[in-house]
C-alpha positions in Angstrom: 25.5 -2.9 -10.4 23.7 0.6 -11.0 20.4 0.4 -9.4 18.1 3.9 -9.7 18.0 5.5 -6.5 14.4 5.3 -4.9 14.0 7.9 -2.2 10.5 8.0 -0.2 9.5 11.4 -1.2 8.9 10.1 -4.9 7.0 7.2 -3.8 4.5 9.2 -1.9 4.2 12.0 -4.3 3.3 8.7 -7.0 0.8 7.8 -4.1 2.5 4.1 -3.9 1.2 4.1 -0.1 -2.5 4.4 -1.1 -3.7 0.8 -0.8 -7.6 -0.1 -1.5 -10.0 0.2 1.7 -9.7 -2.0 4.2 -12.8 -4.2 3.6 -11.2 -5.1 0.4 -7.9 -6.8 1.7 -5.9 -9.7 2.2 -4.9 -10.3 5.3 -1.5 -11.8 4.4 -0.8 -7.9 3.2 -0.9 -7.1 6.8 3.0 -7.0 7.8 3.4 -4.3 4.6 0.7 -1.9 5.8 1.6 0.8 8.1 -2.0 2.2 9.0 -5.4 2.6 7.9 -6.8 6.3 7.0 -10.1 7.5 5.9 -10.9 3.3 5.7 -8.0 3.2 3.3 -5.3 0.8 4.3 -1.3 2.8 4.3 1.4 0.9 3.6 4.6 0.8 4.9 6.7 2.8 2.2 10.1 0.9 4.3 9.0 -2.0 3.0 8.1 -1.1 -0.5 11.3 0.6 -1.3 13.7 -2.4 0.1 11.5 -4.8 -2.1 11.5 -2.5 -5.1 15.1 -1.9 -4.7 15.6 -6.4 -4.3 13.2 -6.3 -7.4 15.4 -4.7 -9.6 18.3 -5.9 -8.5 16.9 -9.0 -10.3 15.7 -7.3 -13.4 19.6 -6.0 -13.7 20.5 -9.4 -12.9 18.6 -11.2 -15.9 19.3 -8.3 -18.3 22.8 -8.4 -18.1 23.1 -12.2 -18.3 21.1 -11.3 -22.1 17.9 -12.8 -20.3 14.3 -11.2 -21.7 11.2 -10.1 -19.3 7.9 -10.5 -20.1 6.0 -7.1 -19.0 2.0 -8.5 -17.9 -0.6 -5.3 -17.4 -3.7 -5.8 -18.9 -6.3 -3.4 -16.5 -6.7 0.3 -18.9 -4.5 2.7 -16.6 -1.3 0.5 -17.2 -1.7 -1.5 -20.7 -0.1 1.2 -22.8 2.7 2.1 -20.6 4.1 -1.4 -20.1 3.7 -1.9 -24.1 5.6 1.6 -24.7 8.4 -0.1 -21.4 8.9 -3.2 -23.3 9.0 -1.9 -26.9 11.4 0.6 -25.5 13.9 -1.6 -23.6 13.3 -4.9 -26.1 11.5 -6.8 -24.3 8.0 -9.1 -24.6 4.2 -7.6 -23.0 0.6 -8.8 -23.1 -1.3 -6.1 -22.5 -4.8 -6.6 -23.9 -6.1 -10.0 -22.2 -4.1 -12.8 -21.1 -5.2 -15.8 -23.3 -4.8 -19.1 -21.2 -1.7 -21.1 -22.3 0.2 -18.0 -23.1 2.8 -20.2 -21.5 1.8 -23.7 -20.4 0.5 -24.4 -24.0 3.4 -22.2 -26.2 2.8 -24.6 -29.4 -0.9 -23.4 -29.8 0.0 -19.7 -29.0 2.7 -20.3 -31.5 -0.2 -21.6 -34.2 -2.4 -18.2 -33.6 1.1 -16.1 -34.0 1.6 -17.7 -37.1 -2.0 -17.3 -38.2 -1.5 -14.0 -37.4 1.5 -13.4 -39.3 -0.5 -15.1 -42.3 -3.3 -12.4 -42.4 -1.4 -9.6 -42.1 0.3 -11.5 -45.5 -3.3 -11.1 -47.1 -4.8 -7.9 -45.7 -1.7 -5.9 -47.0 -1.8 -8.3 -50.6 -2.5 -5.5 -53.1 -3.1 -8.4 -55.7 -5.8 -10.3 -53.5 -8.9 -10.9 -55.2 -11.3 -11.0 -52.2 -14.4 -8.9 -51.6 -14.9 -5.7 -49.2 -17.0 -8.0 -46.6 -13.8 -10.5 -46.8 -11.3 -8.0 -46.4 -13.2 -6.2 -43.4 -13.7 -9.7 -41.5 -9.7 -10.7 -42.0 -8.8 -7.6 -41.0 -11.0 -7.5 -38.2 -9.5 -11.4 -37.1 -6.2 -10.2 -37.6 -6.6 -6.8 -35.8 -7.7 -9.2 -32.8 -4.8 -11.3 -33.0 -2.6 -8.2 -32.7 -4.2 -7.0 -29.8 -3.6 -10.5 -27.8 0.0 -11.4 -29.6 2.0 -8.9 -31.4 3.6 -7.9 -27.9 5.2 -11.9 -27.9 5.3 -12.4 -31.7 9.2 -12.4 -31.5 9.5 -14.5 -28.4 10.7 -17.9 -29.3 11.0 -19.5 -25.5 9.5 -18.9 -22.4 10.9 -15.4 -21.2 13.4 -15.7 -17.9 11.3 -13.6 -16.0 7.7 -11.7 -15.5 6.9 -8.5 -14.6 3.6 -7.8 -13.2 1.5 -5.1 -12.7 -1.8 -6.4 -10.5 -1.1 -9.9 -9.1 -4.9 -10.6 -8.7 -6.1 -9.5 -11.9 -3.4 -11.3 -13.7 -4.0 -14.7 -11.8 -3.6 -16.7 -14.9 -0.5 -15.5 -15.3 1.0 -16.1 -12.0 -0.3 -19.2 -12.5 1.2 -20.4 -15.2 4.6 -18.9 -14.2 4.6 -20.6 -10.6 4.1 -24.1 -12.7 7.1 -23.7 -15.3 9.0 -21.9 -12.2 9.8 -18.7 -13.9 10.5 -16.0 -11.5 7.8 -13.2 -10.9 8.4 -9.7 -10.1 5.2 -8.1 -9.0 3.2 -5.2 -7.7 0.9 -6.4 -4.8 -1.5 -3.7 -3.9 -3.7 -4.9 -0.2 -5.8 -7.3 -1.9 -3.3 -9.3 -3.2 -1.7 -12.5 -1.8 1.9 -11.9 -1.9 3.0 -15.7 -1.5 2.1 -16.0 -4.6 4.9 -13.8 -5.7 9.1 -15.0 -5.8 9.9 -10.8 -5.3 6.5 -8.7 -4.6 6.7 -5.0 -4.0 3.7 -3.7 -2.0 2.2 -0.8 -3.7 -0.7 1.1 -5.4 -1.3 -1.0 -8.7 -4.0 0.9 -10.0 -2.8 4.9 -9.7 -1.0 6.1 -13.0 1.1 8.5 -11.4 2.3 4.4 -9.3 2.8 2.7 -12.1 4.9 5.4 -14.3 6.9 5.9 -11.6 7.4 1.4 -11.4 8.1 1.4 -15.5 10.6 4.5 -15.3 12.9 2.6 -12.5 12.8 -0.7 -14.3 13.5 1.4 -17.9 16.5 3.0 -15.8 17.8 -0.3 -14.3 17.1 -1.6 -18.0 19.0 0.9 -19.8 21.8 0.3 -17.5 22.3 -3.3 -17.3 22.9 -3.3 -21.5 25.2 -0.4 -21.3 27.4 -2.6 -19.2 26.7 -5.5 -21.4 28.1 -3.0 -24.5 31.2 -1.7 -22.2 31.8 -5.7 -21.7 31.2 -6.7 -25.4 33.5 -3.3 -26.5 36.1 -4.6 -24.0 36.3 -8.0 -25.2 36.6 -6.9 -28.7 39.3 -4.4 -27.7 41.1 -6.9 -26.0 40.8 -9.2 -29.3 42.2 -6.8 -31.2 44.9 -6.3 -29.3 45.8 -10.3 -29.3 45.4 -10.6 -33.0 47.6 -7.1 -33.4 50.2 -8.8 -30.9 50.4 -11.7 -33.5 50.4 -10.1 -36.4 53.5 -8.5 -34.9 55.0 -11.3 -34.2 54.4 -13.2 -37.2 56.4 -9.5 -39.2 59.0 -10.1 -36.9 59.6 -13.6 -37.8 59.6 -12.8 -41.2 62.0 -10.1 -40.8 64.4 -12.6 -39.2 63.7 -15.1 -41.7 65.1 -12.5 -44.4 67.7 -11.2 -42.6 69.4 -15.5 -42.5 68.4 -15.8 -46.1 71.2 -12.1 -46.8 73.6 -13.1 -44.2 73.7 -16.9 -46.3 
């Protein structure tokens, strides 16, 4: 197992300790937070680097076994960098809005993917005969349907695991996971109810500097889980060869034999 090494000094320089002020906070936060400064609540960086380090123990976990991870950040500071994390490491993301059913209700998800799919057929038609006004309102539909789908478009089951950026803003989401008991991984700033959450890592959810510094580590452990699913494959084939070579030996042997009676006769 090679998980990145997460030292405190980069979790403070990312401000990961910065939770919201301490009107704004859920009380069963209150074992991760270390102080409160300036009416902000601190948390305990102890904490959030043994549950970060637990967290990806399971993403390397589910990536090696070939499982896929669905990356969920919807709020403006995070949307583009779990899209660029997931295109990256080949994996699935919503990050526009989180359409209701995205997993409880796959077959009607499935219908707007399709439908999606289908414009995109007549937008780029060069031989269609519709008008400009036609044109701008399918393309306009279909741009729409991008926005919400084209980060699941290739996912053909439920995904083995979520990733989460904002457990509160993404409520649906957690949701729906909890009921078809699919594993979440998520970032639980002090307003967020971490019971909700199978492996939650208290942190800043909302600082950009936080959440590059969450999408690196999980690229890292990523990146390394399918290089020792290639050394495995590479090994296996190797090993394949060598059986079939063994064989094939064996089988020029016999025949050598075979020829050598047939003289000797």
């Amino acid at each position: 197992m090679s998980i990145p090494d997460i030292n405190l000094k980069e979790l403070v320089d990312a401000g990961v300790h910065f939770g919201h002020k301490s009107q704004r906070w859920n009380p069963k936060m209150q074992k991760y937070i270390h102080s409160i400064r300036e009416n902000i609540h601190i948390i305990n960086l102890n904490h959030t680097r043994q549950m970060l380090h637990e967290a990806l123990k399971i993403v390397d976990k589910v990536v090696s076994k070939g499982g896929k991870i669905l990356f969920v950040a919807t709020k403006k500071q995070a949307a583009k960098k779990i899209a660029d994390l997931a295109i990256e490491t080949d994996q699935y993301y919503v990050n526009h809005r989180w359409l209701g059913g995205m997993l409880t209700n796959w077959s009607t998800i499935n219908k707007s993917i399709k439908k999606m799919e289908e414009l995109e057929t007549l937008k780029s038609n060069p031989n269609n005969e519709f008008t400009k006004k036609e044109i701008l309102k399918i393309t306009n539909k279909h741009d729409k349907l991008v926005r919400s789908l084209s980060g699941i478009s290739q996912m053909k089951k439920s995904p083995d695991l979520l990733f989460i950026i904002d457990t509160k803003l993404e409520h649906i989401a957690v949701s729906e996971a909890k009921n078809l008991k699919i594993p979440i991984i998520g970032i639980v700033d002090t307003n967020c109810d971490p019971d909700l959450i199978d492996f939650p890592i208290p942190g800043n959810d909302d600082s950009r500097r936080s959440i590059d510094l969450y999408c690196q580590l999980v690229k890292d452990t990523i990146n390394s889980s399918e290089k020792k699913i290639d050394f495995n494959e590479s090994q296996a084939n190797k090993n394949d060869d060598t059986k079939n070579q063994t064989n094939d030996d064996g089988e020029d042997s016999k025949v050598i034999t075979d020829n050598s009676k047939e003289k000797s006769n």
